[in-house]
C-alpha positions as CSV (number, residue, x, y, z in Angstrom):
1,X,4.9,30.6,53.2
2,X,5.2,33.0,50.7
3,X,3.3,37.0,51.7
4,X,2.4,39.8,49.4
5,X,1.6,43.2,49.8
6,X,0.1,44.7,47.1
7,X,0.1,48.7,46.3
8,X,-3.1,49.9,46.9
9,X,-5.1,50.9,43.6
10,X,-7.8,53.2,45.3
11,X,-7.9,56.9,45.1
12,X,-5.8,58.5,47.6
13,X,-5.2,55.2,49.6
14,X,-1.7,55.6,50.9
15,X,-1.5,53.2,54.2
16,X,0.3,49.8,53.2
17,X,-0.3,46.4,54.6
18,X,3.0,45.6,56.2
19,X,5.9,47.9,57.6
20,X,9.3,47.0,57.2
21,X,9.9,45.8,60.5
22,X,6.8,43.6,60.3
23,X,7.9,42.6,57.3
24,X,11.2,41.8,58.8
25,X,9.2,39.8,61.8
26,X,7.7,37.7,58.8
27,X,11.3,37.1,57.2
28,X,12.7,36.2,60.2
29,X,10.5,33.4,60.9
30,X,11.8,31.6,57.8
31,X,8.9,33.7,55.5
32,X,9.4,35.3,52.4
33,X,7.9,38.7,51.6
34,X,7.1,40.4,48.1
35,X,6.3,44.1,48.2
36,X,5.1,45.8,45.2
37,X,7.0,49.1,44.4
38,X,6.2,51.9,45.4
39,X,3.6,50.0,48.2
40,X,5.5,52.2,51.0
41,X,5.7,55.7,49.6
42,X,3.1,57.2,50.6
43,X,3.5,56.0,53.7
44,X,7.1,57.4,54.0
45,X,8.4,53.5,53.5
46,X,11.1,53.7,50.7
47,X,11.8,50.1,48.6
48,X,15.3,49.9,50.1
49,X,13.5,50.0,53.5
50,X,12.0,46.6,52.4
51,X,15.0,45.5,51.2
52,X,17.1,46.0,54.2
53,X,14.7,43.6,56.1
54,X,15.2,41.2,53.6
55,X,11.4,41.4,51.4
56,X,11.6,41.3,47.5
57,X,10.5,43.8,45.3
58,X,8.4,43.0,42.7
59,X,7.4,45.5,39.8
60,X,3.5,44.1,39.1
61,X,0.5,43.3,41.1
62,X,0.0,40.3,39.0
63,X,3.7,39.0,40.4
64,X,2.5,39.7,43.6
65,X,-0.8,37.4,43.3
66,X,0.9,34.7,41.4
67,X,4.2,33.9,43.6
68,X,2.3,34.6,47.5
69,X,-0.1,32.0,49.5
70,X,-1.2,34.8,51.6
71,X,-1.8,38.6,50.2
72,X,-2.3,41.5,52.4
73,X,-4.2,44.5,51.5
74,X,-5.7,47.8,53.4
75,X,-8.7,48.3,50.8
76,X,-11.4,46.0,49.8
77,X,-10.1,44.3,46.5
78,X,-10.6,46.0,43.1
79,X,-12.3,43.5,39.9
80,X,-9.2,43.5,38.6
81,X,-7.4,41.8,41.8
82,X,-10.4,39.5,42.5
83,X,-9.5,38.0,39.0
84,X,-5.9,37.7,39.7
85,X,-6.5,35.7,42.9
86,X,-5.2,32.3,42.5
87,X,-7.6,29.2,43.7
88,X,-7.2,28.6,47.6
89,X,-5.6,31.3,48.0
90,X,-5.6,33.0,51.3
91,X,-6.7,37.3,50.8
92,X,-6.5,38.7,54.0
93,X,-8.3,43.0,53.9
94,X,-11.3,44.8,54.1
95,X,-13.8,43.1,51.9
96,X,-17.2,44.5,52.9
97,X,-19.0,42.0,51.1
98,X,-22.5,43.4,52.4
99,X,-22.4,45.8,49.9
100,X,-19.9,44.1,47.4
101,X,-21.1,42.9,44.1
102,X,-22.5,39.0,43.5
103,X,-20.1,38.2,41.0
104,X,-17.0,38.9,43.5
105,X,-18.5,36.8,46.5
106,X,-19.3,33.9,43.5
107,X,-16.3,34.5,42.3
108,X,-14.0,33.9,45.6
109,X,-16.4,30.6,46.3
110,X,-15.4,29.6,42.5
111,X,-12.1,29.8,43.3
112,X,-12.1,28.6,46.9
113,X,-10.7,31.5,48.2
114,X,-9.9,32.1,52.1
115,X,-11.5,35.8,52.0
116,X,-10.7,37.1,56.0
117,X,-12.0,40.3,56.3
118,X,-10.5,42.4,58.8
119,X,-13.1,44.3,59.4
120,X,-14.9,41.0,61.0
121,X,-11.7,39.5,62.8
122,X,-13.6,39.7,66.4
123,X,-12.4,38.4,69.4
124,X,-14.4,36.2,72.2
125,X,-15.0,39.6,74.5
126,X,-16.7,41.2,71.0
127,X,-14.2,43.2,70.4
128,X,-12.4,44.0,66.2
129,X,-8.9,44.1,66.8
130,X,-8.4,45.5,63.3
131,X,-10.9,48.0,63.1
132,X,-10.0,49.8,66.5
133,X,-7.3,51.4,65.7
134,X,-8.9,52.8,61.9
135,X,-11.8,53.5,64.4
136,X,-9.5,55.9,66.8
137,X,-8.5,57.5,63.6
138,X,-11.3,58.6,61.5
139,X,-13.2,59.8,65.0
140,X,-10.2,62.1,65.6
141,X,-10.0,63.0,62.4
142,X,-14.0,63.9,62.1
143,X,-13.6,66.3,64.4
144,X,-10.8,67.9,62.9
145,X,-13.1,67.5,59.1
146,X,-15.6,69.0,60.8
147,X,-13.5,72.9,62.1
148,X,-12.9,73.0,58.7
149,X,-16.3,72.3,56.9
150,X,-18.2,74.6,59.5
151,X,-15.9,77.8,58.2
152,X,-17.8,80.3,55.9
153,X,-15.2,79.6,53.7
154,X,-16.0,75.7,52.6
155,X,-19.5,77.0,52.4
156,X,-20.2,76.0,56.0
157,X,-22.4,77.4,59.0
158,X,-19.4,79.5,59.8
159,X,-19.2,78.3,63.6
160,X,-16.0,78.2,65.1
161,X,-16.3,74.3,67.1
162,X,-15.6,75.7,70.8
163,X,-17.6,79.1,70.8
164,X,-16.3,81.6,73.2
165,X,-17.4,83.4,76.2
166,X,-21.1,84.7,75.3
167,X,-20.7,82.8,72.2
168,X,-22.6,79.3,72.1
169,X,-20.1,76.4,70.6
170,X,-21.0,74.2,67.5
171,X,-23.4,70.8,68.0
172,X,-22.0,68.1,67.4
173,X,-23.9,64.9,67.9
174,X,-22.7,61.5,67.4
175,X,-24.8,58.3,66.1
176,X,-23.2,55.1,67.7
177,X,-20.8,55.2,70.7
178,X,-18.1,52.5,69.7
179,X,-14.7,53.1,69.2
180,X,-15.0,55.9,66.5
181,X,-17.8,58.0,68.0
182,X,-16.1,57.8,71.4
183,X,-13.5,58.8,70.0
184,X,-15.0,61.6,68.3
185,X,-16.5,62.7,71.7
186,X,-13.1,62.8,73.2
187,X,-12.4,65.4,70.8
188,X,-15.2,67.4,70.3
189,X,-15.8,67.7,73.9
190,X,-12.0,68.5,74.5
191,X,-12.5,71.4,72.0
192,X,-15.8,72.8,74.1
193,X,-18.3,71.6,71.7
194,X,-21.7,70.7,73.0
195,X,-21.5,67.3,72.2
196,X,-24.8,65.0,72.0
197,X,-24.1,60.5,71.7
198,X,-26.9,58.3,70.9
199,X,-26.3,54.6,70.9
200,X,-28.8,51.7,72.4
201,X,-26.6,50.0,74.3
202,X,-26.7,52.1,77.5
203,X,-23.8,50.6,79.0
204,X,-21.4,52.3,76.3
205,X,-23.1,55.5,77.0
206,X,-22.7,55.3,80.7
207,X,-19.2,54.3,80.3
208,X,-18.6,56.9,77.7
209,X,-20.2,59.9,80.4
210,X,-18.1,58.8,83.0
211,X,-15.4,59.1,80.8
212,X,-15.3,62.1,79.5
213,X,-17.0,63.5,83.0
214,X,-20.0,64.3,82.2
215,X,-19.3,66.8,79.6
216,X,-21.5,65.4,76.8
217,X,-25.4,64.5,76.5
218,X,-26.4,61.5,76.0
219,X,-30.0,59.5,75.2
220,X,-31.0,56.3,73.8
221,X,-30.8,55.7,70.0
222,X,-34.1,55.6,68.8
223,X,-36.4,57.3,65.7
224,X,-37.7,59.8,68.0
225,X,-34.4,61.1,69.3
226,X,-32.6,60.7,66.5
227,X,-35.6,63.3,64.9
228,X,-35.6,65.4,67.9
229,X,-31.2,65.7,68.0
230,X,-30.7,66.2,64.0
231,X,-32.9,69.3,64.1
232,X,-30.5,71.1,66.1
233,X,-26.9,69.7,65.1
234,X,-24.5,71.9,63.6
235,X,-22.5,68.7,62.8
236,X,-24.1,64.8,62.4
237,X,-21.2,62.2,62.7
238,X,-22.9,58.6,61.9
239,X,-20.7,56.2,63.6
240,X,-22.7,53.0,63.3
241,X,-21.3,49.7,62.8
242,X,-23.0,46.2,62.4
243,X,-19.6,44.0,61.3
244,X,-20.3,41.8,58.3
245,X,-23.6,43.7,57.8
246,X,-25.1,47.2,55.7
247,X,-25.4,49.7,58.4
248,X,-28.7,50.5,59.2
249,X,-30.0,53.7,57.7
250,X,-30.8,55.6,60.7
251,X,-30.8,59.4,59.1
252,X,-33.9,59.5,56.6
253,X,-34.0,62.5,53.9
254,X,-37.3,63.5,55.3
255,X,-34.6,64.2,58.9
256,X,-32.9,66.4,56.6
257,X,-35.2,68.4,55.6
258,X,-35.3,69.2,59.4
259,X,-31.4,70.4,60.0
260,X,-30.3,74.0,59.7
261,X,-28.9,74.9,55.9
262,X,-25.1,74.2,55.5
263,X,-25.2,72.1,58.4
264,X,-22.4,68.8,58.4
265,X,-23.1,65.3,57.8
266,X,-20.2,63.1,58.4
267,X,-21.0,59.3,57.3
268,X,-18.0,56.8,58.9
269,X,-19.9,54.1,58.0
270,X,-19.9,54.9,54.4
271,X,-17.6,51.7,53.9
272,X,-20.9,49.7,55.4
273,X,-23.1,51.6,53.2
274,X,-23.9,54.6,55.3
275,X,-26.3,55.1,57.9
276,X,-27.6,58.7,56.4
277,X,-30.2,57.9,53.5
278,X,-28.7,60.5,51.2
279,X,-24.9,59.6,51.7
280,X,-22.6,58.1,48.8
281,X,-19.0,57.1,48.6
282,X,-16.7,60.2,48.4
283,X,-12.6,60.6,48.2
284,X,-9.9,62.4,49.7
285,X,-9.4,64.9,46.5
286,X,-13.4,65.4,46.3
287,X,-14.7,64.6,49.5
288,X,-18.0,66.6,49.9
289,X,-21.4,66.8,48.5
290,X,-24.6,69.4,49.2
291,X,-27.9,67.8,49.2
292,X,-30.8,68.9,51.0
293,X,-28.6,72.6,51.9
294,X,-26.5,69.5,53.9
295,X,-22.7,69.0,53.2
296,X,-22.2,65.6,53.2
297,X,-18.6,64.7,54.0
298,X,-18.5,60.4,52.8
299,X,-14.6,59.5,52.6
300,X,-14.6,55.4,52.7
301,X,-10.7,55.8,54.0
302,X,-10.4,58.8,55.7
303,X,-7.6,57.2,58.1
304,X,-5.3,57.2,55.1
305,X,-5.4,61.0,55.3
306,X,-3.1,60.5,57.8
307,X,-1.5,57.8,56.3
308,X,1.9,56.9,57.9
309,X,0.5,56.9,61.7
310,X,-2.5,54.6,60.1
311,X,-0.2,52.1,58.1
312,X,1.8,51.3,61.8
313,X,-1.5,51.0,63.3
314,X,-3.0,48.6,61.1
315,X,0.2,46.7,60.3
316,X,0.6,46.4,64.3
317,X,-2.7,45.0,64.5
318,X,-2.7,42.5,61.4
319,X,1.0,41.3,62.2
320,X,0.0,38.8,65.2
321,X,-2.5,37.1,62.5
322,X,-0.7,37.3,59.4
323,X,1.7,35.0,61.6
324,X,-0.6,33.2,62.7
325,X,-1.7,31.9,59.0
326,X,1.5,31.8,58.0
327,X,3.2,29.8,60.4
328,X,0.5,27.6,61.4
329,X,-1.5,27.2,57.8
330,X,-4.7,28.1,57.0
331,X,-6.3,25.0,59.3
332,X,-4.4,25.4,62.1
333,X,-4.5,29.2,62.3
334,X,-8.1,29.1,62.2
335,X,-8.9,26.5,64.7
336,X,-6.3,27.8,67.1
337,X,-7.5,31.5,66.7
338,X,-11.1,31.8,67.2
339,X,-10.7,35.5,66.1
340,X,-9.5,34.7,62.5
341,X,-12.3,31.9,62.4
342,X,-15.0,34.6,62.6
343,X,-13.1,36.8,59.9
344,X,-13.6,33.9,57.3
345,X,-16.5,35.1,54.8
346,X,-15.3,32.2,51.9
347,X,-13.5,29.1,52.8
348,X,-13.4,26.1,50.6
349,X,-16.1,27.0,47.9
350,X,-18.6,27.8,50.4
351,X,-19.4,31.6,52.3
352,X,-19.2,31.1,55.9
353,X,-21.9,33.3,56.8
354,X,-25.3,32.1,56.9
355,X,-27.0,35.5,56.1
356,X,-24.9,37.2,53.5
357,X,-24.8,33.3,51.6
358,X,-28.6,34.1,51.4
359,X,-28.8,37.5,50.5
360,X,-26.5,36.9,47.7
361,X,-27.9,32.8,47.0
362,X,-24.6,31.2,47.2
363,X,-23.6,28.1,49.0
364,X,-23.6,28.0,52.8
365,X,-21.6,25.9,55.1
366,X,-20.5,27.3,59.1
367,X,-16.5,27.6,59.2
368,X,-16.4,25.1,62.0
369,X,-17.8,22.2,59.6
370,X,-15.5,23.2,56.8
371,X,-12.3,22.8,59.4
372,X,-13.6,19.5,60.9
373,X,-13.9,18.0,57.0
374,X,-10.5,19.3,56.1
């Protein structure tokens, strides 16, 4: 099969789908792979790196789409890449179709697009494969957002995250304990912060205490703690996720109103929609907002701030798959890999998932019906 990576056309998005010794995994196994120049360099991946392992240039985005079965992306496509997708073929990124438009989800059942979207690639324990390791990332790197946005001089609280002796450290509390707020904890709590996790699953949060040994708070994630923790919090890190699904506004404006001025609101699940009321989509070059006295901190692709560590992640974690599809075809791969099955949102004209096809009133079908007509 023929596999494209695509340069990535959002702001300040510098991770690439594939590094060159993937890419060389791909060749070797009788693949060809076409790179779009310049997809590496951010990234630190020069064209002649690609070269070496034997992928092919090419010099458009529109090459890339029309010679490759499979593309490979790290942001959710832009309009102009969901109208150079060629019918059947196989798209394999971050689509976030919760909160995409309706012509884009018609669109890739017009076309009979295979639309995996990583972010919904979950394995029979529960567990998103792809998503971990972007996870790990933006919770270490909240922390480190959130030293610099509490310093007088980026108009913040002017709190310096650890305290010092007779000196009370920041607050940080964390909505959701997955992978990115425990990760978040990690660091917080490593730094001295008084750190605070809500979540509902009490299981994660007992795992989470014994973890980090006790060093954090924790209670159940409900509207009366969640009212009761923002009034004190020097920094609020929403870490919810629902995969396939809007996050669940958890943070109401009215909260706001509640938290000490210049306080720190930072939204991970901005990519889901956000789980603070008042949050909207930021970027790396203009990443904060003030409403309600509250910086707002909303970068959709914060791991790309660290962009080279985040490409090997990601391309680490997409490699087994992308085999998978392109070894085994789209049928195979999808009824030997339970994983990619639940990644499908389109297959064959129809979306593959019962609630988005009626929030958005387009053709229904479960993926295992669609593999047993094919």
């Amino acid at each position: 099969m023929n596999v494209g990576v695509v340069r990535e056309e959002h702001t300040f998005e510098g991770r690439v789908a594939l590094t060159p010794a993937n890419a060389r995994v791909l060749v070797q196994a009788g693949h060809r792979v076409f790179v779009e120049a310049g997809a590496g360099q951010v990234s630190r991946f020069s064209d002649e790196e690609y070269r070496k392992v034997g992928a092919e240039i090419v010099y458009t985005q529109e090459e890339v789409f029309g010679r490759s079965d499979i593309v490979a992306k790290v942001a959710p496509p832009s309009a102009r890449q969901y109208e150079m997708m060629r019918p059947e073929q196989v798209v394999f990124c971050p689509f976030h179709l919760a909160i995409a438009r309706k012509s884009w989800v018609e669109m890739l059942i017009r076309k009979k697009i295979v639309a995996i979207g990583v972010e919904i690639v979950e394995e029979d324990d529960g567990s998103l494969p792809i998503v971990i390791p972007m996870s790990e990332i933006a919770g270490q790197l909240a922390i480190q957002v959130a030293s610099q946005y509490l310093q007088s001089q980026y108009g913040g609280r002017g709190i310096l995250l650890g305290g010092l002796p007779g000196v009370p450290p920041a607050i940080v509390v964390i909505l959701g304990a997955g992978v990115a707020g425990s990760s978040a904890a990690t660091v917080a709590a490593g730094l001295g912060a008084q750190v605070i996790v809500l979540d509902h699953n009490l299981n994660k949060l007992r795992t989470l205490r014994t973890q980090l040994q006790r060093r954090i708070t924790t209670a159940i994630s409900n509207e009366y703690n969640i009212e009761k923790a923002v009034k004190f919090a020097d920094v609020l890190i929403g870490s919810v996720l629902v995969p396939g699904e809007r996050a669940p506004v958890l943070v109401t404006r009215e909260m706001l109103k509640s938290m000490r001025p210049k306080s720190l609101i930072i939204d991970l699940s901005i990519d889901q929609g956000g789980c603070v009321e008042t949050s909207r989509p930021t970027t790396i070059l203009d990443p904060v907002f003030v409403e309600e006295n509250i910086i707002h901190y909303c970068v959709p692709n914060m791991p790309s701030k660290v962009a080279r560590t985040a490409t090997y992640a990601l391309s680490n974690s997409t490699l087994p798959y992308l085999k998978a599809l392109a070894n085994l075809g789209v049928k195979r791969a999808l009824q030997r890999y339970r994983a990619l099955a639940r990644g499908a949102y389109t297959l064959g004209g129809f979306c593959t998932r019962k609630g988005l096809a009626e929030g958005f009133g387009v053709p229904f079908k479960p993926v295992d019906e669609l593999l047993s007509e094919q």
